[in-house]
C-alpha positions as CSV (number, residue, x, y, z in Angstrom):
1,X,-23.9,-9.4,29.9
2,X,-20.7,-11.1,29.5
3,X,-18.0,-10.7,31.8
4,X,-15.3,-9.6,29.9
5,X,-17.2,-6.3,29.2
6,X,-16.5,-5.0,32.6
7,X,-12.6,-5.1,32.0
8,X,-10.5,-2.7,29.4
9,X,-10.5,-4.4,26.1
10,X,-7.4,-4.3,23.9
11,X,-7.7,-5.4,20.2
12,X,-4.6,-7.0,17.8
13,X,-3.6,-4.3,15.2
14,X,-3.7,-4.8,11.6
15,X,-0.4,-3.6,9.9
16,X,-1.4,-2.2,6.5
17,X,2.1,-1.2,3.9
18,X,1.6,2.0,2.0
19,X,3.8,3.9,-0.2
20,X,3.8,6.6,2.1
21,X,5.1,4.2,5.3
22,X,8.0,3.8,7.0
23,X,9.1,1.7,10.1
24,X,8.7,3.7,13.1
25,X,5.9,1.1,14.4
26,X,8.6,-1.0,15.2
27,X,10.7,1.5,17.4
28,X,7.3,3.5,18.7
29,X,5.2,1.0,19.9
30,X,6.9,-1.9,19.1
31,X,4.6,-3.2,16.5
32,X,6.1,-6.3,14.6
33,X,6.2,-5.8,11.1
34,X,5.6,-8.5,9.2
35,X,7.5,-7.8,6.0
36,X,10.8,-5.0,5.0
37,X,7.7,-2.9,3.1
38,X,6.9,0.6,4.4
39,X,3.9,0.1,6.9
40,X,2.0,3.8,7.2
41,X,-1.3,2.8,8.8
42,X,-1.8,0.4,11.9
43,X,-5.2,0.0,12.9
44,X,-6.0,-0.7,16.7
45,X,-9.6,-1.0,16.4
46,X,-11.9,-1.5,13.3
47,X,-15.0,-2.6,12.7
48,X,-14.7,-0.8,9.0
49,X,-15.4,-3.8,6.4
50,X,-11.9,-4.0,5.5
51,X,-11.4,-5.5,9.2
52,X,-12.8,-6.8,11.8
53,X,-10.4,-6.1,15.1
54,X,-10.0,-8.9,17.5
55,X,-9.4,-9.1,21.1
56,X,-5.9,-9.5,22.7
57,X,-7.0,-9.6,25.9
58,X,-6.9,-13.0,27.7
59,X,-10.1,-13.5,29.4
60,X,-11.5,-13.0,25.6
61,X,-8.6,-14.0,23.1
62,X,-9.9,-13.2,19.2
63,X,-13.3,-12.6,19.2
64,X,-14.2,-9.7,16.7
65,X,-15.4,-6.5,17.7
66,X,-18.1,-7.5,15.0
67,X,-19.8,-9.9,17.2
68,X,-19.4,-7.8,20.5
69,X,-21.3,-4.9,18.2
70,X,-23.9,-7.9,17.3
71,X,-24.1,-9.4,20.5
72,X,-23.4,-7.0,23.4
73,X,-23.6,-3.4,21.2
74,X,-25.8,-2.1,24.3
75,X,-23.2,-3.0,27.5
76,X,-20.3,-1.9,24.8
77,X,-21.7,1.3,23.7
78,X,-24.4,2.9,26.3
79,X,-27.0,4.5,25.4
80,X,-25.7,5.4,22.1
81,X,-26.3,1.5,20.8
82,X,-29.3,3.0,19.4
83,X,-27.6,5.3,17.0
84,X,-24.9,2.7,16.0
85,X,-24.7,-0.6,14.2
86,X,-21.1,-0.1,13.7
87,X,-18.3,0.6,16.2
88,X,-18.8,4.5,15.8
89,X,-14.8,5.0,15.5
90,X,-11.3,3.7,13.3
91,X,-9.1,4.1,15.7
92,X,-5.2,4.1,13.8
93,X,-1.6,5.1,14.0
94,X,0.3,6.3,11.4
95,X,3.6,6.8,9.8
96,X,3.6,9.3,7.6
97,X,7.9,8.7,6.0
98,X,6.5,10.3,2.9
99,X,3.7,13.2,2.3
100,X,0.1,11.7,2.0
101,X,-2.0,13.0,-0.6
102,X,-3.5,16.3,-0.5
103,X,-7.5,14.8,0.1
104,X,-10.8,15.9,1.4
105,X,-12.7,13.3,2.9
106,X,-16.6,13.7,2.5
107,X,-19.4,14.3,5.7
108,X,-22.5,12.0,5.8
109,X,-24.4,13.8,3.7
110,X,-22.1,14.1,1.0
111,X,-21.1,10.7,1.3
112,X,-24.4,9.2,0.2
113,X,-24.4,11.1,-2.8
114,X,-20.3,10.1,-3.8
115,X,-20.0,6.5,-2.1
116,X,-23.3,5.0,-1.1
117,X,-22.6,2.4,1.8
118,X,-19.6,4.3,3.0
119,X,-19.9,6.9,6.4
120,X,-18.6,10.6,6.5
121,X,-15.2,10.9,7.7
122,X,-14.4,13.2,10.9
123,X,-10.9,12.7,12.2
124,X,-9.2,14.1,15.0
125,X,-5.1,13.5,15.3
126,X,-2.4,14.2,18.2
127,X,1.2,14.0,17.1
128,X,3.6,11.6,18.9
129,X,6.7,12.8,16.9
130,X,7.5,15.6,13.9
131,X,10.8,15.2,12.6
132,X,12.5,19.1,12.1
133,X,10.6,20.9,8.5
134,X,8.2,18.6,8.2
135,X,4.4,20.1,7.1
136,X,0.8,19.8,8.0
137,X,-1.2,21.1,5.5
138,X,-5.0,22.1,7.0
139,X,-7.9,23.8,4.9
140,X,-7.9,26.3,2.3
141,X,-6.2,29.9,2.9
142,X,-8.6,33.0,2.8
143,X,-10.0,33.9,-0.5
144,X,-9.4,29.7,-2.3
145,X,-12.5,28.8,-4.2
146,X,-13.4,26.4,-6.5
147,X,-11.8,28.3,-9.7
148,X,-8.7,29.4,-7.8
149,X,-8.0,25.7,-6.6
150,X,-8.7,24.2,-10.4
151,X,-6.2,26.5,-11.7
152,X,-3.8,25.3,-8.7
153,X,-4.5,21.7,-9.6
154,X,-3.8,22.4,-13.6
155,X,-0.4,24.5,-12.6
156,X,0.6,22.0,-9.6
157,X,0.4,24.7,-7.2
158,X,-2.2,23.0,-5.0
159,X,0.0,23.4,-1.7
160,X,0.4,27.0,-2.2
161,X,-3.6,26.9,-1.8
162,X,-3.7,25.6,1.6
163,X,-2.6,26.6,5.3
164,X,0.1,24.6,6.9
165,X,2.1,24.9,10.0
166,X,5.4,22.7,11.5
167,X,4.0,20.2,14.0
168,X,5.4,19.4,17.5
169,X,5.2,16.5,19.5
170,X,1.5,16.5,21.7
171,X,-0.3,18.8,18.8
172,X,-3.6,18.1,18.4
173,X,-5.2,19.0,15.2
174,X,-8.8,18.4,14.8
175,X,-10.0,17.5,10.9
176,X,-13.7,18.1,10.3
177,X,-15.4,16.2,6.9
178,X,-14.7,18.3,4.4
179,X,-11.4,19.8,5.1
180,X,-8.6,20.2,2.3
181,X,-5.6,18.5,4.1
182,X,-2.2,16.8,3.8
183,X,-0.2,15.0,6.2
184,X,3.7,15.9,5.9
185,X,7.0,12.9,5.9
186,X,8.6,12.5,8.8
187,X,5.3,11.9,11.2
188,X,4.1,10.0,13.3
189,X,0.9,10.1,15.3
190,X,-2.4,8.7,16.5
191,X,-6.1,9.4,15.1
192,X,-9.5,8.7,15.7
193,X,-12.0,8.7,13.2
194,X,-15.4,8.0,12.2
195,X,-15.7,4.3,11.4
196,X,-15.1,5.3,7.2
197,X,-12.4,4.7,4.6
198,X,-13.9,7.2,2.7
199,X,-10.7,9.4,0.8
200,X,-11.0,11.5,-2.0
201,X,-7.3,12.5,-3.5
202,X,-7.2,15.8,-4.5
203,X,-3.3,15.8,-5.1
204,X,-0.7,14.0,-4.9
205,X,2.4,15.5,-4.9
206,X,3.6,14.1,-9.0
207,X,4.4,10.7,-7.2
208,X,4.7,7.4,-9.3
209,X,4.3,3.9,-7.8
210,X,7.1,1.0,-8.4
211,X,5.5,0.3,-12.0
212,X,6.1,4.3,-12.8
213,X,2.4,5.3,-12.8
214,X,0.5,7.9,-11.0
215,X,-1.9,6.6,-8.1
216,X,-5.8,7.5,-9.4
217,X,-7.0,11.0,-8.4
218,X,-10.7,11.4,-7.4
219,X,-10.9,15.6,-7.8
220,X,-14.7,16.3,-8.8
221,X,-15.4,14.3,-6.0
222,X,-13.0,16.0,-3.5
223,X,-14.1,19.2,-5.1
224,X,-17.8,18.2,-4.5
225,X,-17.4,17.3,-0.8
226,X,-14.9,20.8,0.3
227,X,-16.8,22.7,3.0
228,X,-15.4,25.7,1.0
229,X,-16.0,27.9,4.2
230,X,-14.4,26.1,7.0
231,X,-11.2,27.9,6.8
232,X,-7.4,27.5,8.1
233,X,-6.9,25.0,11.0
234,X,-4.6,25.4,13.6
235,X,-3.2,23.4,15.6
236,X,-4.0,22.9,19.8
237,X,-0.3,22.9,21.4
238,X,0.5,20.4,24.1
239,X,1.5,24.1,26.1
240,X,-1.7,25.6,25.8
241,X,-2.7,23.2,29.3
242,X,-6.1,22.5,27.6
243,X,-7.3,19.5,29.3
244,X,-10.6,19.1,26.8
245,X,-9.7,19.6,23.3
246,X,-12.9,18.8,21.2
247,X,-16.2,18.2,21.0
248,X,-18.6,17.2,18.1
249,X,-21.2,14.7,17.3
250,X,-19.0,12.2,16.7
251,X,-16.6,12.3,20.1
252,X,-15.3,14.4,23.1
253,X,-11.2,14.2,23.3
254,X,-9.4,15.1,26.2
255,X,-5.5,15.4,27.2
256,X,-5.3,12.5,30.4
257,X,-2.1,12.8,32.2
258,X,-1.2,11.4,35.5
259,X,2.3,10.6,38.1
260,X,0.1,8.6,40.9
261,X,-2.9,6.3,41.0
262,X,-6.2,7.2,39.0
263,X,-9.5,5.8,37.7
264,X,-11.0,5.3,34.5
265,X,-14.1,4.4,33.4
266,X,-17.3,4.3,35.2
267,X,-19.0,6.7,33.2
268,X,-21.8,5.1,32.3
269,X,-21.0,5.6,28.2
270,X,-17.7,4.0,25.9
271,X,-14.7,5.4,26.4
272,X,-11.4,4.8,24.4
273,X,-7.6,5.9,26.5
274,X,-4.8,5.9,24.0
275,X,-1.5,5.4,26.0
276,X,0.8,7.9,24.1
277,X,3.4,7.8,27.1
278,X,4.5,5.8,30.4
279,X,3.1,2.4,31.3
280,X,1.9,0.3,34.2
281,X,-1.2,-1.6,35.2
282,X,-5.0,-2.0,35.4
283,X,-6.3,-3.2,38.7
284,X,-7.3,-6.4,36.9
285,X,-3.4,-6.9,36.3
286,X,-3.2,-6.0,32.7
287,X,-0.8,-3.8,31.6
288,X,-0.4,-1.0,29.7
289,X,2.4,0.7,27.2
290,X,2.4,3.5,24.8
291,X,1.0,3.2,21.8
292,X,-1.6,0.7,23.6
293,X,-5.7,1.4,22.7
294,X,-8.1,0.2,25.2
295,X,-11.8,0.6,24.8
296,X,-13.6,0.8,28.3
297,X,-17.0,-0.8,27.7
298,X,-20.3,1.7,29.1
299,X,-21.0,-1.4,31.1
300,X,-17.4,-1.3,32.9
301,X,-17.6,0.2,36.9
302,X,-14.7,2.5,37.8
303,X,-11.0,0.6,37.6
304,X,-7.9,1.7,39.8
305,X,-5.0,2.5,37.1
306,X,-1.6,2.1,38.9
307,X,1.1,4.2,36.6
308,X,4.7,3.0,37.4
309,X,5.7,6.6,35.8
310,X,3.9,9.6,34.7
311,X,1.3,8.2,32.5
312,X,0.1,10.7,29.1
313,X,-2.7,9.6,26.6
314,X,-6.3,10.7,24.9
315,X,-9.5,10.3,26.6
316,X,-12.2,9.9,23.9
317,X,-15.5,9.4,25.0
318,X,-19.3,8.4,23.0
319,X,-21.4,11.1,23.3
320,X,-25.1,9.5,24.5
């Protein structure tokens, strides 16, 4: 095993512009944005085909998390190496400054069926900021089926169709494969997904690119992959003091706070922290700030985190 697998490992984002975007990366987390386009994805760590992350940690400066998978997947994953020859999650932040489409992302059976070579597409999100109004939009109200949401899509009623609540900073809304959903302007948060850039757009919202045309729709195959059962999603407040906020095949998530020294890692299985407040250090001297990712490797003992103020953030760990 190599070395570097017993220390926290933080990969270099990739910036992506979307129509949706905006520039909150910059004032966030302090991403650098490369150009004056709106940036609405940054992905933290990938090992999707459209990227292959790379280390920013100095003991182990740019090597892919493509050849730690090929190399080390074992010491980086646990027992659950066995079930996974790709890093099991996308792990992103987002700037929503315009609505996303209203989409349904397919689950792995589905996906096989509507795009062969791609995975099914779980996603989990915790907001980091919700400007006044805005929406999330999450599954179908009581009573939606296939005919009622057809008609919607013909009239352009479609939100009228589906649940929605006003975020606050700390929600955490989990988004099984399958769900109807739409992510509001004027937020900003963090998700973890299945490793998948699987999307099937439903909706979206009459908007025209630069060149005045509509961005391509993909309905009979949103239609096909709705789990037309699932129902209205709520939202897990940051008041409800739940410390363990999901679990399902693909990960356990947990809300990590902490004022004084803790430890992390030493579990014996991958772990990913997301810093979504306060900074400080890892016993190995690194430090941390919000809006930081680090993956803790299964082969990693127990590390001493020193906070140098109350320290918030996600604990997502691989189920074996």
């Amino acid at each position: 095993m190599t070395s570097f697998l017993t220390f926290p490992l933080r990969f270099a984002p990739y910036l992506r512009p979307m129509v949706w975007g905006g520039r909150r990366l910059v004032r966030f987390v302090g991403k650098a944005l490369p150009t004056a386009e709106p940036y609405g994805e940054s992905w933290e760590v990938s090992d999707h085909a459209l990227h292959a992350s790379r280390l920013a940690t100095a003991s182990s400066f740019g090597v892919t998390l493509r050849e730690l998978m090929a190399q080390y997947r074992d010491d980086l994953l646990g027992p659950a190496g066995e079930r996974h020859h790709v890093f099991p999650w996308l792990i992103k932040l987002l700037d929503a400054h315009d609505n996303l489409s209203v989409q349904v992302h397919p689950d792995d059976e589905a996906v096989q069926r509507l795009w062969p070579g791609e995975s099914g597409k779980t996603e989990a999100w915790y907001v980091l900021e919700a400007a006044p109004g805005s929406r999330i939009w999450a599954g179908l109200k009581p009573g939606v089926g296939a005919r009622e949401l057809r008609a919607a899509l013909e009239a352009g009623t479609v939100a009228d169709c589906l649940h929605s609540f006003t975020p606050a900073p700390g929600d955490f809304v989990f988004i099984p494969a399958g769900t109807v959903h739409a992510l509001g302007g004027g937020i900003l948060l963090a998700e973890i997904q299945q490793t998948s850039d699987a999307t099937f757009r439903l909706f979206d919202w009459n908007r025209r690119d630069a060149a005045g045309q509509p961005r391509p729709l993909n309905v009979e195959q949103a239609l096909a992959s709705i789990h037309w059962d699932a129902g209205p999603i709520e939202p897990i407040r940051a008041d409800d003091k739940k410390h363990r906020l999901v679990i399902c095949t693909y990960f356990e998530i947990e809300r990590f706070n902490a004022a004084e020294t803790f430890r992390l890692a030493g579990q014996g299985r991958m772990q990913a922290w997301m810093v979504v407040a306060g900074h400080g250090r890892f016993a190995n001297g690194e430090f941390f700030l919000p809006g930081d990712v680090w993956i803790l490797p299964s082969a990693m003992p127990a590390m001493t985190v020193q906070p140098d103020c109350p320290v918030a953030g996600l604990l997502c760990s691989l189920n074996h």
